[in-house]
N, C-alpha and C positions, 0 to 999 in steps of 0.2 A: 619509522617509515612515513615519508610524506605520503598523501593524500589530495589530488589535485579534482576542483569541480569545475566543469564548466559546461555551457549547451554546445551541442551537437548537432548537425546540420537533420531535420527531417529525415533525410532522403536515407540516412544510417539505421535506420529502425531494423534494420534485420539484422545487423551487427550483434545486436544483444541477447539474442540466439547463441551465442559461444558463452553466455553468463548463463550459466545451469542454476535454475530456478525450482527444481526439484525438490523436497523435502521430505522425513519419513512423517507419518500418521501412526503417534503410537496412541493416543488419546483424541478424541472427538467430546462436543459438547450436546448433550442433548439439549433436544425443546421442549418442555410443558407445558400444561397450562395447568394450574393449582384447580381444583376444585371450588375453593372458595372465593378466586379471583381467576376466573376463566377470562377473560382480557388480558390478561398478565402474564403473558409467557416469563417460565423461569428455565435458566441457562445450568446444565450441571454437565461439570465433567465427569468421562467415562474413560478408563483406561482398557485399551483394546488387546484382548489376548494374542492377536496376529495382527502386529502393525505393517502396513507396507510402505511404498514410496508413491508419492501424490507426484505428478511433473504435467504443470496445466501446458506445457508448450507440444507436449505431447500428443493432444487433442487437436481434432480438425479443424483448421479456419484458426486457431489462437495460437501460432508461432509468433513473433513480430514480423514476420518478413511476411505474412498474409494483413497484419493488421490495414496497410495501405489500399489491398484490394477489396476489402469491406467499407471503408471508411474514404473520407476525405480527408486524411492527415494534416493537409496545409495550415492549421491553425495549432495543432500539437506540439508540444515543447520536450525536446528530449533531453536531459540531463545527465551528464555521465561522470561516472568515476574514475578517474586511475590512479596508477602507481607505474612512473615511466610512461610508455607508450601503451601500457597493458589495461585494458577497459578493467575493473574489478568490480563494477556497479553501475545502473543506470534508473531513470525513474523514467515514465513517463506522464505532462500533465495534458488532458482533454478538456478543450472546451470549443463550444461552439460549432457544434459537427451535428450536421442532417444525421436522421436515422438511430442516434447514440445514445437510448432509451433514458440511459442511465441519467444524462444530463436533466431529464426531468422538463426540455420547453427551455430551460431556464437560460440569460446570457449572464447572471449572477452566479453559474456555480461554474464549476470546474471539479473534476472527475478526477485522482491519482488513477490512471487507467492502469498502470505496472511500475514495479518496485521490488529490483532484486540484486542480492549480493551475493560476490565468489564464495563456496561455501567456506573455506580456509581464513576468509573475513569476518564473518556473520560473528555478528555481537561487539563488536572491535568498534562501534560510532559511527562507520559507514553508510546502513539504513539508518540511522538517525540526519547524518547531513544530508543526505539526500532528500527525505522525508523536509527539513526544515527550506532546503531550497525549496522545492516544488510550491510549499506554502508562498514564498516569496515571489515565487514566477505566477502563480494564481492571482497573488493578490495586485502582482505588478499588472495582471492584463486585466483588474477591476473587479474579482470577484470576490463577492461575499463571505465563499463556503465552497470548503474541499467535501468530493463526498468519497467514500472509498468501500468497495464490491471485495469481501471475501466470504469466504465458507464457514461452516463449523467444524470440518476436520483439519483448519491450518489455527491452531491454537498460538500458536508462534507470532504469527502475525495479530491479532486478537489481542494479544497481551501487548505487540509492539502500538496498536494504535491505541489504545487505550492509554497505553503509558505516553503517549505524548497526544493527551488530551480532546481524544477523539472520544461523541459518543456514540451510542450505539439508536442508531433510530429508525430501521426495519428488519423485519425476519421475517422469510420468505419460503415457506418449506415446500412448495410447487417450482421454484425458480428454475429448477434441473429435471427435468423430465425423463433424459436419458442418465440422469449420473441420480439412481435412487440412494437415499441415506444423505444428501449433502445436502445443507439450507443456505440457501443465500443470508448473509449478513451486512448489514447496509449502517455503514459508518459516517460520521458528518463530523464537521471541525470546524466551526466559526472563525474566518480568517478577521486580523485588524488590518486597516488600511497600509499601505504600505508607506506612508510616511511613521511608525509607529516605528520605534526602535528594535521592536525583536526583529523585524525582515533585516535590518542591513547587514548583520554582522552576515549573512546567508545568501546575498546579490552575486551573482555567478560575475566572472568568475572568483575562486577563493580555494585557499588550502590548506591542509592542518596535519596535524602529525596524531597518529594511532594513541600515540601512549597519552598525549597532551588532553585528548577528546573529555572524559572523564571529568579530569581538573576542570578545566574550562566552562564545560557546557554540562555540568552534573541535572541530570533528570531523576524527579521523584520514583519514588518505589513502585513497582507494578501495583497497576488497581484492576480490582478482578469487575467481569463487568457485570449485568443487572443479572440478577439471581442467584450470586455469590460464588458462581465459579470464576476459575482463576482461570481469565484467558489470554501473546508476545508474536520483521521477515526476518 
């Protein structure tokens, strides 16, 4: 099956609402703090007797087709996937938007603000091109450092940024006020310049074949992250 990437016009951001983002929760990662190094949070997995289905588009105000009326889009970059005419993935990168806490001030970072694949895809290299593009569209609009916002009950994602050399560099257990038991997890990724040879092979547009992915572009072993749980979209 080809695999076609390329950007997509702003204005589609609601389009990615038909790509179900949804995922079960059968394990979550606790926080600690050790006794003997209370500064140090440590991350453990916990398998949950009644797992359910997490689906963040679910929630109010976080569909993409509301993202525009929060935000000033104009400067966001959307990146899509298909196979034929059929979307099967999309990322989206932020930067440089009033109000977008996340950016931190900064015009050096850039934000993966969303990233998600058809579930019938997931695992097949398609968050991974995506994920590799997005670096490339960051780094082509000058930023330093992608940052990336997820939870501790999406372990999936967790083990996916990690494995492609993301680290982990906030924990946030107030972040959700109304969603108690979730911690925010705040992910960062050093981008190189984009005259560097890893972006080009990942310059939209571009295309690859499912089975090919693997051979080609083999990524290391999952790394679990600080505290020794093992945490993979």
């Amino acid at each position: 099956m080809d695999v076609q990437l390329s950007e997509a016009p702003i204005s589609a951001l609601a389009a990615l609402a038909h790509i179900p983002i949804a995922f079960t929760v059968d394990r979550v990662l606790d926080v600690t703090a050790p006794v003997s190094e209370p500064g140090q949070p440590v991350l453990r997995e916990r398998r949950l007797s009644a797992p359910y289905v997490k689906d963040y588009d679910a929630l109010p105000g976080q569909s993409p087709g509301s993202w525009g009326q929060r935000f000033n889009v104009s400067r966001w970059k959307l990146i899509v996937a298909r196979t034929g005419d059929r979307w099967v993935g999309g990322a989206v990168v932020a930067g440089q938007t009033a109000g977008l806490d996340l950016l931190d001030g900064r015009s050096d970072l850039a934000v993966l603000w969303d990233i998600r694949v058809t579930p019938e895809l997931r695992g097949n290299g398609v968050g991974s091109a995506l994920f590799r593009s997005a670096e490339a569209q960051a780094a082509a609009a000058g930023c330093r450092q992608l940052k990336i916002e997820t939870q501790n009950i999406n372990l999936p994602a967790c083990r996916f940024y990690a494995r492609h050399g993301c680290v982990l560099g906030g924990i946030n257990p107030s972040a959700y006020p109304g969603l108690p038991g979730e911690v925010q997890l705040l992910w960062y990724k050093d981008l190189e310049p984009l005259s560097d040879q890893s972006h080009s092979a990942f310059m939209l547009p571009y295309s690859f074949r499912l089975q090919d992915w693997d051979r080609r572009h083999s990524m290391p072993p999952d790394r679990p992250p600080p505290g020794g749980a093992h945490a993979r979209p």
